[in-house]
N, C-alpha and C positions, 0 to 999 in steps of 0.2 A: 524590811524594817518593821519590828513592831509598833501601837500604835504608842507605846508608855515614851517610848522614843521619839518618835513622830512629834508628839503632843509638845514634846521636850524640848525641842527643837523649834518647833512654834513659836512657843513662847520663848524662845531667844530670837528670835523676827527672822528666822529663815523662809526663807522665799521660797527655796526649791522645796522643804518639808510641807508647805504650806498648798503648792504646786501636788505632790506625792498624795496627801492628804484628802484633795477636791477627786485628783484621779481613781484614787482608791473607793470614794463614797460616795460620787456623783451618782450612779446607774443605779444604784439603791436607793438613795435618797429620791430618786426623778421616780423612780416607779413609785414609792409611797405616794407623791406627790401628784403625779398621775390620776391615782386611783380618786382623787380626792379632786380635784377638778374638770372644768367641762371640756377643756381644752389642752393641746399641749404645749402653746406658748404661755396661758397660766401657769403650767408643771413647770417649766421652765423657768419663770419669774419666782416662783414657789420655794423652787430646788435652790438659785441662787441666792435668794433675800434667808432662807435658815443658814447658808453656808456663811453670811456675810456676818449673820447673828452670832451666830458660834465664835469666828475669829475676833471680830469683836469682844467677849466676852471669854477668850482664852486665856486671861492671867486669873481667872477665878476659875478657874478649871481643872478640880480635882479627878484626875483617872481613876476609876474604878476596873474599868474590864473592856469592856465591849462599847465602843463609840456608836453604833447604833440604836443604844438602850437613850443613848441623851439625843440625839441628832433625831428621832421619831416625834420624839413629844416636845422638842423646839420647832418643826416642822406645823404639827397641830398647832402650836401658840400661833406661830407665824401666821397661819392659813387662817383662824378664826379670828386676828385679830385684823386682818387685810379684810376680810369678811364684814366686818361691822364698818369700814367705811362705806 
């Protein structure tokens, strides 16, 4: 399934797209996230607080192309602003 679709589905509260979605972008997202911490249950804390940002934030979620151009640098937000506590 592409992700124009995916995304589409989402935002009609699909579970299973939602489910499709974390599987398809977790292992990417974790390695960003990785790189960027000291630990890996930080990468992990890391990986899942962007993904929760994202769904959260999915009815204002215009697709462009490539869901890792947005998932990267919500990831950086995430991480810098956990950072300042």
């Amino acid at each position: 399934m592409n992700d124009f679709l995916l995304i589409l589905q989402m935002k009609q509260g699909n579970e299973k797209a939602f489910d499709k979605f974390v599987r398809k972008y977790y292992a990417e997202i974790l390695l960003y996230c990785r790189n960027h911490c000291l630990d890996q249950t930080e990468a992990e804390d890391l990986t899942q607080e962007t993904f929760l940002r994202f769904i959260e934030n999915i009815a204002s979620y215009q697709h462009i192309g490539i869901i890792s151009v947005l998932m990267v640098p919500l990831m950086y937000h995430v991480y810098h602003k956990t950072e300042i506590k």
